[in-house]
N, C-alpha and C positions, 0 to 999 in steps of 0.2 A: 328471546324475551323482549325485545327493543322493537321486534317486528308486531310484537305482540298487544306491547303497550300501542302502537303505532295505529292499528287495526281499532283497536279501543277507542281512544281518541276519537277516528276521525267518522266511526259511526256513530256513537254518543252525541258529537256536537253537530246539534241542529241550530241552524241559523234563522230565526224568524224578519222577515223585513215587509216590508211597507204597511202593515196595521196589527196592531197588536190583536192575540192571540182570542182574548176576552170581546173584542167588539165584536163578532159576529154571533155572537150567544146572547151579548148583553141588548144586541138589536132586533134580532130576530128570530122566531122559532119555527123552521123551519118543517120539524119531527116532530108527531109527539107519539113517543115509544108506546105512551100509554093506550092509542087508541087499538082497537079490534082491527078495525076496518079500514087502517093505514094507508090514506094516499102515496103511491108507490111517486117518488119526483123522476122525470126523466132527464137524464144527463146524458151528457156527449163527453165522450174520449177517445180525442184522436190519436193516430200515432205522435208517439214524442219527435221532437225535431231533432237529428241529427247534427251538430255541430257542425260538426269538419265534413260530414259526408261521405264518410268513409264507411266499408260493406261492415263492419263490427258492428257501427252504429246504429247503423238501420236496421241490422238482425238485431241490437239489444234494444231499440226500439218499439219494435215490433210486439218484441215478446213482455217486454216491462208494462204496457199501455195494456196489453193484452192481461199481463195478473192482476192489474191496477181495477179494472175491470170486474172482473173473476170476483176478487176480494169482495170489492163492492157492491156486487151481486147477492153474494152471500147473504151479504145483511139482511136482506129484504127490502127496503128501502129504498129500493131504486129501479128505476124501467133505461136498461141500457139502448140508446138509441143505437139505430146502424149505420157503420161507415159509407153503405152508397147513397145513405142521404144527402152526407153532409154537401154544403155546398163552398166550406173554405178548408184549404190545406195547409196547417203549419209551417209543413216542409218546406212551402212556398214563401212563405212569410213571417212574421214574428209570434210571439207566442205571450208578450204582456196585453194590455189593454189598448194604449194607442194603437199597436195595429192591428186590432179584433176586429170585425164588425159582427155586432153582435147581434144585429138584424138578422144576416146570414145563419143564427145560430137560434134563434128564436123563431122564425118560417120554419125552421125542421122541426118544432117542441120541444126543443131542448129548455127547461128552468133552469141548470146549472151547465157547467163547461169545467174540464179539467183540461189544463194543456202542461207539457212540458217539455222540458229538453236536456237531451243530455250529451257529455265531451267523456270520451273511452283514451285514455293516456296509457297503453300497456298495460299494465294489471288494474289500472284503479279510473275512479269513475266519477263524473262530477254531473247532480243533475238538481235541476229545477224542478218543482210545479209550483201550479197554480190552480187556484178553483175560484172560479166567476159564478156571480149571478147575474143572466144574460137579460134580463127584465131590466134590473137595475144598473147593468152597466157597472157593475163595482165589486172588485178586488175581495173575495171575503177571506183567502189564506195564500200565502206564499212562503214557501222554502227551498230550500238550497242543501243537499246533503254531499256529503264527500266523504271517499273508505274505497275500499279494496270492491272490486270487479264482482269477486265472490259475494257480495253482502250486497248486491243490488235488489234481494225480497226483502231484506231488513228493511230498505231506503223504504220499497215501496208501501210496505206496512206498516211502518213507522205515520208515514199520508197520512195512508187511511184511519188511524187512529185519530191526526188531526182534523180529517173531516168530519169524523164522526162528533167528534166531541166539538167541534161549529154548530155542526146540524143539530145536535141532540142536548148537550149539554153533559154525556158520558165518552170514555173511551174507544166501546165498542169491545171487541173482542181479541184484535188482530197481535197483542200482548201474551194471548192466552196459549195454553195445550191440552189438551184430550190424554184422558188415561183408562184403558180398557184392560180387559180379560179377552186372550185369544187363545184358541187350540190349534194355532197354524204349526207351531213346531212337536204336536202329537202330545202336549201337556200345555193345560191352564196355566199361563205365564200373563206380566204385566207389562204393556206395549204403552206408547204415546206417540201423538203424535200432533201436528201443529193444528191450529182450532179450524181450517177448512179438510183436516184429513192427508194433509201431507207430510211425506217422510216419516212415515209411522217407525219404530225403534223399539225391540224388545229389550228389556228393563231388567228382569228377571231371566233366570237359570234357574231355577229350582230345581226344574225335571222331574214336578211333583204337583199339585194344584194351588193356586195361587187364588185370591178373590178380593173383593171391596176395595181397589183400591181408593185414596183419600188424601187430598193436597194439603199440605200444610200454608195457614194464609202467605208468608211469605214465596209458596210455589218453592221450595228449597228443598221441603221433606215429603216424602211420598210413603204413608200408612197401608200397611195391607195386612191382610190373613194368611197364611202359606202353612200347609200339612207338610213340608219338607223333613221333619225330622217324626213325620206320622200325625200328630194330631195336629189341629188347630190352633198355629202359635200366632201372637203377633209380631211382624216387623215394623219397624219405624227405619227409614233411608232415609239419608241425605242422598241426593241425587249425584251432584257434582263430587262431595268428598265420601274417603272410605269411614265412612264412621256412622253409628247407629245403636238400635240397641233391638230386642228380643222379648216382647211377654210371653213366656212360657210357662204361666201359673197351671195350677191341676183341672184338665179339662176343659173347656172350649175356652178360646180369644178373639173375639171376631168383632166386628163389622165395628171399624176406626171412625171416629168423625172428629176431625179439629176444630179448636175453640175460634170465635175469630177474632186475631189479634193478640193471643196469646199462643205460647208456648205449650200448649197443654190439649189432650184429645179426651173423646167419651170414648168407649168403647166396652163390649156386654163380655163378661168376664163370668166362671161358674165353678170355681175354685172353694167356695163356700157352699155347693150344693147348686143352687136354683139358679142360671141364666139369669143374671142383675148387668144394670150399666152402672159403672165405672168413672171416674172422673181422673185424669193421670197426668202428670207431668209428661214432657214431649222425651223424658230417658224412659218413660216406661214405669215409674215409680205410681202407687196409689194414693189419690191424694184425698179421694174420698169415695163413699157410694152412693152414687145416683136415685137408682130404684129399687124398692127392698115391697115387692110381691111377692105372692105365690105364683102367679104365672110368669111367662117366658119375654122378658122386653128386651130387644134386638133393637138395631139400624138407626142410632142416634142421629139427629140431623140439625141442628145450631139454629137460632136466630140472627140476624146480620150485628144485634147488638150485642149475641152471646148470654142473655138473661133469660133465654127461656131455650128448650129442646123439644122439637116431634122425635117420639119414636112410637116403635111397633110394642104390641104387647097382646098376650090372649088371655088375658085376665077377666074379659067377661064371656070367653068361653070360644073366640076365633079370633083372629090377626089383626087388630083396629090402629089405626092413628091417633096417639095420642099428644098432649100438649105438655109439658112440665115447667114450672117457674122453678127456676131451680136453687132464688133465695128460699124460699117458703115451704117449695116442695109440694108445692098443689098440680096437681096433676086432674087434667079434662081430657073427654075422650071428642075429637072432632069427625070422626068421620061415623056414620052410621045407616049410609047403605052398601050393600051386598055383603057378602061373609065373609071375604079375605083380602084386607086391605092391606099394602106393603111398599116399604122405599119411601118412606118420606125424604121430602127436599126442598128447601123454606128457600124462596126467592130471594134474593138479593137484598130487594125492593124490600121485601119483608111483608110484603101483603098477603104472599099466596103460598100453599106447601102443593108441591107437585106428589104424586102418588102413583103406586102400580094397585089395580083393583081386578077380582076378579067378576066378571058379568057376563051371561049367558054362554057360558064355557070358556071365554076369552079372556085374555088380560090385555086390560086397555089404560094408558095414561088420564089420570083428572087434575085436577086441581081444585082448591078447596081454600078461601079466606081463614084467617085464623081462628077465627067464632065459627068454622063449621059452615059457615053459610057460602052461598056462590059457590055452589060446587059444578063443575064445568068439563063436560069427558072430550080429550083432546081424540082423542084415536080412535075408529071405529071400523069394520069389516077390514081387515088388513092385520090378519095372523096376530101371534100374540107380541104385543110392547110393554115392555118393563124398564125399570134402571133409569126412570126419570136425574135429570141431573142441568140443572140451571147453569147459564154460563153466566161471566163476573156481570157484566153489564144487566142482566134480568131480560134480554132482549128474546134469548131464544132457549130451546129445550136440548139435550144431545139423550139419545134415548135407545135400548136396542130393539129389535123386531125381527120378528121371521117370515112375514110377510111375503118375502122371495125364496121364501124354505130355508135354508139355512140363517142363525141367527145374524145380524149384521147391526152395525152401528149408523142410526138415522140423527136428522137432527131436523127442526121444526119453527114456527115462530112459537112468541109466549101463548099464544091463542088458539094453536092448532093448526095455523095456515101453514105453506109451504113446507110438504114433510119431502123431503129427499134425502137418499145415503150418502152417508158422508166417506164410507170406502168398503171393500170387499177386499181381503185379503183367503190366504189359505184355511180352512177350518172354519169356526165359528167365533163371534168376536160378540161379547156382552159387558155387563158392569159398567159401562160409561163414566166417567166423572169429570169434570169440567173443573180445570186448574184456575184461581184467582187472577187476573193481571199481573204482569209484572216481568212473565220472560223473554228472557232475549233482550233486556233493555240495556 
């Protein structure tokens, strides 16, 4: 336990020094998430400097600079320069400002510079960065992290969340996790895994079919669908403890969506006869009903303020996107081209709802303003995409596709740029859902 608390501590505390956290947002804007056509900045990351100099060091060098990298890649936001450019070596020299020359760093194209360094004491690990802007010659973040050997991805993503939130004025993602549906272990089961697709982790045992899964805001509780005991019941988990609860009303229980910021999920229940959404506490109790048609409304999906929900419904006769104020209960229908519209997924941002659409045989990702208008098809010639699902920050999409034949999990920016997979395991991997901030912190 002592070793426990000890590991805790001393990833937790991050030390910020020589400029507070808020000047380089309150100076500059270096990103703006919002544009389409995103100046990609080009940065340099050398290897980290090795302290002592010893072979650990420069293998954990090597490899830390190297996910520092990777991570930052991801974003989008960035054109990783290459190391036979560079024309100064760390290793050689210091890694603050007086002995930069940032001239050196600025003839390669470099606009930003990360350097760091790190000291390997047996099991545990003590490192620096740094992020410069090489134009201006000045310091925009520096830290200092210290913890166990093992937890050197936490250090490094821990960074990158504070560069992002420099650059941007958000966290980014590097907090987050991915929660899918796989058929690797020969049943629909519930996997995650970290927000670039690493260390994915089956969740579930069912050994039965499992679907929708769905974060609870605080990332703690994890919603799903599972026919485990035959039909369509719902779970509610807590992840980390044994405890939870079961809708198992007469008849369907499906497709979860949490409120944000409370305690409480939608989800389309038919215990009463006709496929309604539901409003429930997080034990599973009813606390009200949502939608009270004659047609079939499914796949609740939240506003960021929580005052209104998109869902599915074929009340005027196929699949559509609809809107609900759900003091009022007025309900608008936003989407109205093609005949089978599905998956709504309201932005973060709250500007835009992501969707699965069907057009000209295929199912392709859109996106659509809250009024319906600005309707925007992210995916095209490239097998069918479904399972839209926004990550916390509104920056990018995680989405599944077949495009390579078997189903796989991609992910994209907000705009449709850069679609690549995010991992290929055994069987088929769909349902996506993009975890709130918050884990591993």
């Amino acid at each position: 336990m002592a070793r426990f608390r000890l590991k805790l501590f001393c990833v937790v505390a991050i030390l910020a020094f020589y400029v507070p956290l808020n000047l380089c947002r309150a100076e500059y804007n270096y990103i703006d998430i919002s544009n389409p056509f995103l100046h990609q900045i080009p940065i340099a990351i050398p290897l980290f400097k090795a302290v002592s100099g010893s072979a650990a060091e420069a293998q954990l060098s090597e490899e830390l600079s190297g996910l520092l990298s990777e991570s930052l890649r991801f974003t989008g936001y960035f054109k990783m320069l290459d190391h036979s450019t560079f024309l100064f070596d760390p290793q050689k020299s210091g890694i603050i400002a007086p002995d930069i020359s940032f001239r050196n760093w600025t003839a390669v194209g470099a606009e930003l510079l990360i350097t760091g360094g790190l000291l390997v004491k047996e099991d545990k690990i003590d490192m620096e960065l740094r992020l410069f802007d090489t134009f201006k010659e000045q310091l925009l973040i520096g830290k200092r992290y210290k913890g166990w050997k093992t937890d050197h991805r936490k250090m490094v993503r821990r960074f990158c969340g504070e560069v992002i939130l420099c650059l941007t004025g958000t966290r980014g993602v590097f907090d987050s996790k991915i929660a899918f549906v796989s058929t690797g272990s020969g049943n629909k089961e519930i996997y995650i895994c970290e927000f670039d697709g690493y260390n994915p982790k089956q969740v579930t045992h069912s050994k039965s079919i499992c679907l929708s899964p769905a974060w609870s805001t605080d990332a703690g509780y994890i919603a799903y669908t599972s026919y485990a005991k035959g039909k369509p019941d719902l779970y509610i988990r807590h992840l980390e403890q044994n405890r939870g609860a079961v809708v198992a009303s007469k008849g369907v229980n499906i497709t979860p969506a949490w409120v944000p910021g409370k305690f409480e999920l939608a989800a389309t229940l038919s215990f009463e006869g006709n496929p309604e959404i539901y409003l429930l506490t997080g034990e599973g109790k009813i606390i009200k009903r949502l939608t009270n048609n004659g047609g079939i409304d499914v796949s609740p999906s939240w506003s960021p303020d929580g005052r209104e929900m998109a869902f599915v419904s074929n009340r005027a006769g196929s699949p559509q996107i609809y809107v609900m104020d759900v003091d009022s209960g007025r309900v608008e229908r936003i989407t109205f081209e093609g005949r089978y519209n599905t998956s709504p997924s309201w932005s973060p941002r709250g500007d835009r709802i992501a969707y699965c659409g069907l057009k000209d045989g295929r199912f392709n990702i859109f996106t659509v303003s809250r009024d319906g208008r600005k309707l925007q098809q992210l995916t095209q010639n490239s097998g069918d995409n479904e399972s839209p699902s926004w990550s916390p920050d509104g920056s990018l999409i995680v989405f599944s596709s077949t495009r390579e034949g078997p189903s796989r999990i991609y992910v994209m920016t907000a705009y449709g740029t850069d679609q690549k997979r995010l991992l290929a395991l055994p069987g088929e991997q769909t349902n996506p859902k993009w975890s709130p901030n918050g884990i591993d912190k």
